[in-house]
Structures are given as C-alpha cells and as structure tokens.
NUVEXVEX-110230 format. One record per residue (C-alpha): residue number from 1; residue in one letter; y negated, z, x negated. Coordinates in steps of 0.5 Angstrom, whole numbers, plus 500, padded with zeros to 3 digits. Layout:
BEGIN
{nr = NUM; rest = A; Y = Y; Z = Z; X = X}
...
//
This chain:
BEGIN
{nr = 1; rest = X; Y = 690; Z = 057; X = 413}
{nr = 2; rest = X; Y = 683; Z = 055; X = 411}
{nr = 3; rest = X; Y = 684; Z = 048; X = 412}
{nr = 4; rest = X; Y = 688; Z = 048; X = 419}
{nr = 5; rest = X; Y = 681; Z = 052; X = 421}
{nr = 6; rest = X; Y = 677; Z = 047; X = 418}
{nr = 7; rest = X; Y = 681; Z = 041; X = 422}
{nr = 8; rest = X; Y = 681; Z = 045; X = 428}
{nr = 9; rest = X; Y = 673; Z = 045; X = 427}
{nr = 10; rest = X; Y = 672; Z = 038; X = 425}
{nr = 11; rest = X; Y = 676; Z = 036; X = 431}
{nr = 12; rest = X; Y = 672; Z = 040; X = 436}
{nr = 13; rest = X; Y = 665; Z = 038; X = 433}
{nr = 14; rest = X; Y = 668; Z = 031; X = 434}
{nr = 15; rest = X; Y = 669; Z = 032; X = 441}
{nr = 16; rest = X; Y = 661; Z = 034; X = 442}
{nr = 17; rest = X; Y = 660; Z = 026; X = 440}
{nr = 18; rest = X; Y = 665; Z = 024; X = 445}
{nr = 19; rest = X; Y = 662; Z = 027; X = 451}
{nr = 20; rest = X; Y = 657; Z = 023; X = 453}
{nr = 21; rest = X; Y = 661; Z = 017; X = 455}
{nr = 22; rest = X; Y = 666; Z = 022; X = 459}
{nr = 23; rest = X; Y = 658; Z = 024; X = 462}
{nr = 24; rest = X; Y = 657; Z = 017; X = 463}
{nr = 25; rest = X; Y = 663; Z = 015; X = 467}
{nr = 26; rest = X; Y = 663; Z = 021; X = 471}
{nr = 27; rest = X; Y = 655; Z = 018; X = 472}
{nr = 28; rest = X; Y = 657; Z = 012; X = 474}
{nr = 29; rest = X; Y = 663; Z = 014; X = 478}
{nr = 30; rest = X; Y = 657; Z = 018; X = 483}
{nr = 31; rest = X; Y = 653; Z = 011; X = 482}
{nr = 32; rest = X; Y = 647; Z = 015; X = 479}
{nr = 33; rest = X; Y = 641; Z = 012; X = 477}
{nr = 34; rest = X; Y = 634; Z = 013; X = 475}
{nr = 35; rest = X; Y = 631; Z = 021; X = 475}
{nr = 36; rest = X; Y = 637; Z = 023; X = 477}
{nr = 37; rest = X; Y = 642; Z = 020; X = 472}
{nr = 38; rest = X; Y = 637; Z = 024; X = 467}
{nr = 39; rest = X; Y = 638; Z = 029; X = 470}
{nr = 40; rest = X; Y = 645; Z = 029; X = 470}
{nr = 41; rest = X; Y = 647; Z = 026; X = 464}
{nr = 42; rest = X; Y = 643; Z = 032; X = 460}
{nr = 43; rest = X; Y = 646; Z = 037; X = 464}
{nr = 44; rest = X; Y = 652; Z = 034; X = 462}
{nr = 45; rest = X; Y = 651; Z = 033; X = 455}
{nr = 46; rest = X; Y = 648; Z = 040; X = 454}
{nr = 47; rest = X; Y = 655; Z = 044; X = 459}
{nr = 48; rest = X; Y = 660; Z = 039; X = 454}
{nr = 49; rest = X; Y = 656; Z = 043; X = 448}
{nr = 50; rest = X; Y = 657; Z = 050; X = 450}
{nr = 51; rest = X; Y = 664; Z = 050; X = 452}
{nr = 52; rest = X; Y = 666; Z = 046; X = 445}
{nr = 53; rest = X; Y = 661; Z = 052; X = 441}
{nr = 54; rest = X; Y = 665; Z = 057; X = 446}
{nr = 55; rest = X; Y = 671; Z = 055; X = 443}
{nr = 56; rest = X; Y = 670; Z = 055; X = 436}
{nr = 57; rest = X; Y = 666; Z = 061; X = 437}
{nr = 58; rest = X; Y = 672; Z = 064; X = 440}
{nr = 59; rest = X; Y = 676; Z = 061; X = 435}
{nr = 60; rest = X; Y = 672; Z = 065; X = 430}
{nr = 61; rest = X; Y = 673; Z = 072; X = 433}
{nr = 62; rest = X; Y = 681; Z = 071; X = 434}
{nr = 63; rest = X; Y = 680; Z = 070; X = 426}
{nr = 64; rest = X; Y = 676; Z = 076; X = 426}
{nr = 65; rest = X; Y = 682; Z = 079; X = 430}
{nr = 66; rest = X; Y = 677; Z = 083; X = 435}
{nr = 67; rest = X; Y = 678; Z = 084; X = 443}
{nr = 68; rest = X; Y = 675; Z = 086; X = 449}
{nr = 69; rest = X; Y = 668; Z = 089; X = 448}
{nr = 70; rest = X; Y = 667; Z = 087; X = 441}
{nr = 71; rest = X; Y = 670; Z = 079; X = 441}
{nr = 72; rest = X; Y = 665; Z = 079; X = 448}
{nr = 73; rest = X; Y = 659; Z = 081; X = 444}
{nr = 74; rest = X; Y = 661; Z = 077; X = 437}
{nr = 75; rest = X; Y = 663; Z = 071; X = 442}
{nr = 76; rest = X; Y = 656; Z = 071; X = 446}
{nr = 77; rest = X; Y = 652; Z = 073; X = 439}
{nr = 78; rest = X; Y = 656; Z = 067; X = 436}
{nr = 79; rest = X; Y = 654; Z = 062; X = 442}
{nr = 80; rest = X; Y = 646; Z = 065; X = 443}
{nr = 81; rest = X; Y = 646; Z = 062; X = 435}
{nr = 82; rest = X; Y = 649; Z = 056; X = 435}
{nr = 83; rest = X; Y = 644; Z = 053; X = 442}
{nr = 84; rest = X; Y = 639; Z = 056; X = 437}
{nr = 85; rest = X; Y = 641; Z = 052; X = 431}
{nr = 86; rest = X; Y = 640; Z = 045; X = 435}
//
C-alpha cells in the first residue's frame, strides 16, 4: 500500500516539472510576449503547483479516512504548508 502511494506521489510531483511546458505552449498559443508573457507564465507555473499540491493533500486526507468539515480543514492546512515549504 505504501508503495502505490509512494508512486502516486512521485507521479504527482513529477507533473509540477512538466507543467511549465504545458504553460509555455498555452503562451505561445495566445502570442504573449514580453511583461505580459512573465506574467502569464508565473501565474501559470504557480496554478499548475496548487492543483498538484491539492491532489496529494487531498490523497492524504482519503488515507486519513476523514470527510466533510475535517478533510476540508486538513486539506486547506495541508495546501497552506506545502506553498510555505517552497
């Protein structure tokens, strides 16, 4: 079991490295350039770590078996920790 999570984990850090050339292409897509090409791209970069940090936080708390209230708590404190680890 604990080796499934431990691949489930790699596999969601690994798609944080492989976001930025999803951003990119959306970039060049939209023909962005410049200030507004930074912009776009760290706002892209930093959406793209959320949603991966959200997924194995809320992993985690299906691990923990908690719902409702308590799996929101522990997945929003979960989220806070990780952006504060970066």
């Amino acid at each position: 079991m604990r080796a499934i999570i431990a691949t489930v984990a790699l596999a969601l850090l690994s798609s944080l490295a492989h976001a930025a050339p999803d951003c990119e292409a959306v970039a060049a897509e939209k023909k962005l350039a410049g200030a507004a090409k930074n912009s776009f791209m760290k706002k892209c970069e930093r959406e793209a770590g959320k949603s991966a940090a959200g997924e194995a936080c809320a992993m985690k708390a299906s691990e923990k078996k908690l719902a409702g209230a308590a799996k929101n708590s522990f997945v929003k404190k979960c989220e806070k920790d990780a952006a504060a680890a970066k």
